[in-house]
C-alpha positions as CSV (number, residue, x, y, z in Angstrom):
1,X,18.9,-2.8,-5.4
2,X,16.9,-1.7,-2.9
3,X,19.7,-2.0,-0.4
4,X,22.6,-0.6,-2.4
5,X,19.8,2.6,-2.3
6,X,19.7,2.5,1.1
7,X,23.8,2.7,1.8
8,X,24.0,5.1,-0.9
9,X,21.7,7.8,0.9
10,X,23.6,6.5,4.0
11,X,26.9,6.9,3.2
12,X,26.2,10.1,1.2
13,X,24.9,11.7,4.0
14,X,27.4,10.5,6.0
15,X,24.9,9.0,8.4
16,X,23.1,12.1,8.8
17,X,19.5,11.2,7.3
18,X,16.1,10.2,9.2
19,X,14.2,7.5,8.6
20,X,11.2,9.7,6.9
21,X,14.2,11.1,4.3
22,X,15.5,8.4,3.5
23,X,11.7,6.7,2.4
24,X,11.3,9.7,0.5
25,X,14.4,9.5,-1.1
26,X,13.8,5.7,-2.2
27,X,10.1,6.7,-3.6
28,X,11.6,9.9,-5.5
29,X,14.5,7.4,-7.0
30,X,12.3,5.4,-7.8
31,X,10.0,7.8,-9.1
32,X,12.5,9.6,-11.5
33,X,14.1,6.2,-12.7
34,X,10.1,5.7,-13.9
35,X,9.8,9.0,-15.0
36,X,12.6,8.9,-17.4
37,X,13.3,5.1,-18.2
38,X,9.7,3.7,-17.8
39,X,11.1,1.1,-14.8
40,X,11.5,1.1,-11.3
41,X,15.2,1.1,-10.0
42,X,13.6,-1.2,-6.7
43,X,11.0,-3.5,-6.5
44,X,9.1,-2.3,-4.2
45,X,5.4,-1.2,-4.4
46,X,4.4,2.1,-3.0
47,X,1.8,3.1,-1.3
48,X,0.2,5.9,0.4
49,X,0.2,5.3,4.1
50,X,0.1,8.0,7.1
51,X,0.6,11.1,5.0
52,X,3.6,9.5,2.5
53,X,4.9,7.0,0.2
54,X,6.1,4.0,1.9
55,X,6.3,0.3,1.7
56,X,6.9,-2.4,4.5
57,X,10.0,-3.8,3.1
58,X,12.1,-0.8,4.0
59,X,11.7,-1.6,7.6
60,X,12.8,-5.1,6.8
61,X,15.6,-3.9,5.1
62,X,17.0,-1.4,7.4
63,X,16.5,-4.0,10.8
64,X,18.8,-6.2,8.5
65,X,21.3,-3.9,8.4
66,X,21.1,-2.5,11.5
67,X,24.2,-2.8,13.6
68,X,26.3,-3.7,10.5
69,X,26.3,-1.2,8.1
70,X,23.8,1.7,9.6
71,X,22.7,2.0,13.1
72,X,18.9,2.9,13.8
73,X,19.1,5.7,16.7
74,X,15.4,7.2,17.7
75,X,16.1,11.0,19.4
76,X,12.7,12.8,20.0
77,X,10.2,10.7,18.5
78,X,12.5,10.4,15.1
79,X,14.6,7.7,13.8
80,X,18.1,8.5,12.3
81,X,19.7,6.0,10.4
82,X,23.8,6.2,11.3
83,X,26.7,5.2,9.6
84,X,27.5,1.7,10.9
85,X,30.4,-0.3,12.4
86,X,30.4,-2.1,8.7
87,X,29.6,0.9,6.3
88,X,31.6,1.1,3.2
89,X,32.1,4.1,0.6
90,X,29.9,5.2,-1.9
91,X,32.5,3.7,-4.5
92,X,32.0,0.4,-3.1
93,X,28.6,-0.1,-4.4
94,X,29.9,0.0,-7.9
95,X,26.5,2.2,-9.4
96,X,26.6,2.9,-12.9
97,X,27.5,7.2,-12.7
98,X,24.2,8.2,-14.6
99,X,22.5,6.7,-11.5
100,X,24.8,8.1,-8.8
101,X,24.4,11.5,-10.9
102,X,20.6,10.9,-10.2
103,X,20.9,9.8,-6.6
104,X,23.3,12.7,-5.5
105,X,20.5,15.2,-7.3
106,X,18.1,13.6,-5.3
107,X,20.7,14.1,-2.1
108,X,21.8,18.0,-2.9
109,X,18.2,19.1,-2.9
110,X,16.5,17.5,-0.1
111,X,19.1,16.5,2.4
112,X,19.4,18.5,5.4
113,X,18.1,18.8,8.9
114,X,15.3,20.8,10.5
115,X,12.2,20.8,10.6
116,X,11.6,23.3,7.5
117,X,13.5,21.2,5.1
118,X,11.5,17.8,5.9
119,X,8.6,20.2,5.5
120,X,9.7,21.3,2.0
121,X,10.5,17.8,1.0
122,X,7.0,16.4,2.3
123,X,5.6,19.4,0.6
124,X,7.4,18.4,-3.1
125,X,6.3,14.7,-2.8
126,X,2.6,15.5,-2.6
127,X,2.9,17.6,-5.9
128,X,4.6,13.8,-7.3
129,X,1.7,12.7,-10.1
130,X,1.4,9.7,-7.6
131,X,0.9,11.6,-4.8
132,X,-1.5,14.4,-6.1
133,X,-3.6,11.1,-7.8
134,X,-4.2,9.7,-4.2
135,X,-3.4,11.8,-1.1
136,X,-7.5,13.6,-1.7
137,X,-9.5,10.0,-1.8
138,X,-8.1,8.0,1.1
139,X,-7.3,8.3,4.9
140,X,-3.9,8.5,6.4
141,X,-4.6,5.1,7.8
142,X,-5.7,3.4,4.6
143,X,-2.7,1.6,2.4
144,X,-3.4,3.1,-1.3
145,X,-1.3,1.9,-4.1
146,X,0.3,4.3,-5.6
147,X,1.2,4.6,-9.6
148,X,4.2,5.6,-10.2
149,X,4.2,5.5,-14.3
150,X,1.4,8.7,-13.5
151,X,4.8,10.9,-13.5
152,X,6.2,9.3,-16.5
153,X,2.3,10.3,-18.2
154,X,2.6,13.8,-16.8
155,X,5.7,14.1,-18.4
156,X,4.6,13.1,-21.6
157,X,1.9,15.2,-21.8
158,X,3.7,18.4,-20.6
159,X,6.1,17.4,-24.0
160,X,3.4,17.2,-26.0
């Protein structure tokens, strides 16, 4: 799964996403498919690690795919993750549409470029239960685990 994420964002964008958007996105897809379901759409464990969620097997992921279906391209000190010589289409990754509808949200909200809307982004994730759990008791250096079912508590007690 974790790849068909990684060409949806992709090929949504239409190659116009970094490499610190796209994490996010994973962690926030995975995060709301947790929230709402109670599972993980990847999986991948998260961790806190130099100011974000992240998790080593994304790298590994994306260096498979690079030249064939994204292109890794680092301008100033950021990595952008291109469409390709071997992208497909959204379509072609056959998703079920409640998770495309969830993916796109995801997409609408936080896509963009500039340095204000990575900040707003950034700025949302760290108000994630996860996030706000962790970010206070570790160093950017240090690999915390994070847990994503917090959100899925959170949102059970905000029902209640």
């Amino acid at each position: 799964m974790l790849n068909q994420l990684i060409k949806y964002f992709v090929y949504a964008t239409k190659g116009h996403i970094s490499k610190i958007q796209l994490i996010r996105f994973l962690y926030l897809a995975d995060l709301y498919s947790v929230k709402w379901t109670g599972k993980q759409l990847t999986e991948l464990d998260w961790y806190y690690y130099y100011l974000g969620p992240w998790n080593e097997e994304i790298n590994t992921a994306l260096d498979n795919m690079n030249g064939k279906e994204i292109n890794l391209e680092t301008e100033y000190n950021t990595t952008f993750i291109k469409l390709g010589v071997k992208a497909g289409d959204i379509n072609d990754l056959q998703l079920p549409t409640s998770l495309k509808l969830i993916l796109d949200n995801i997409r609408r909200e936080w896509s963009g470029s500039g340095r204000d809307k990575i900040k707003e982004l950034l700025d949302y994730i760290y108000t994630t239960a996860p996030m706000v759990e962790i970010k206070d008791k570790y160093k950017p250096e240090e690999k915390a685990r994070l847990n994503l079912q917090l959100e899925q508590e959170k949102l059970f007690s905000e029902l209640n």
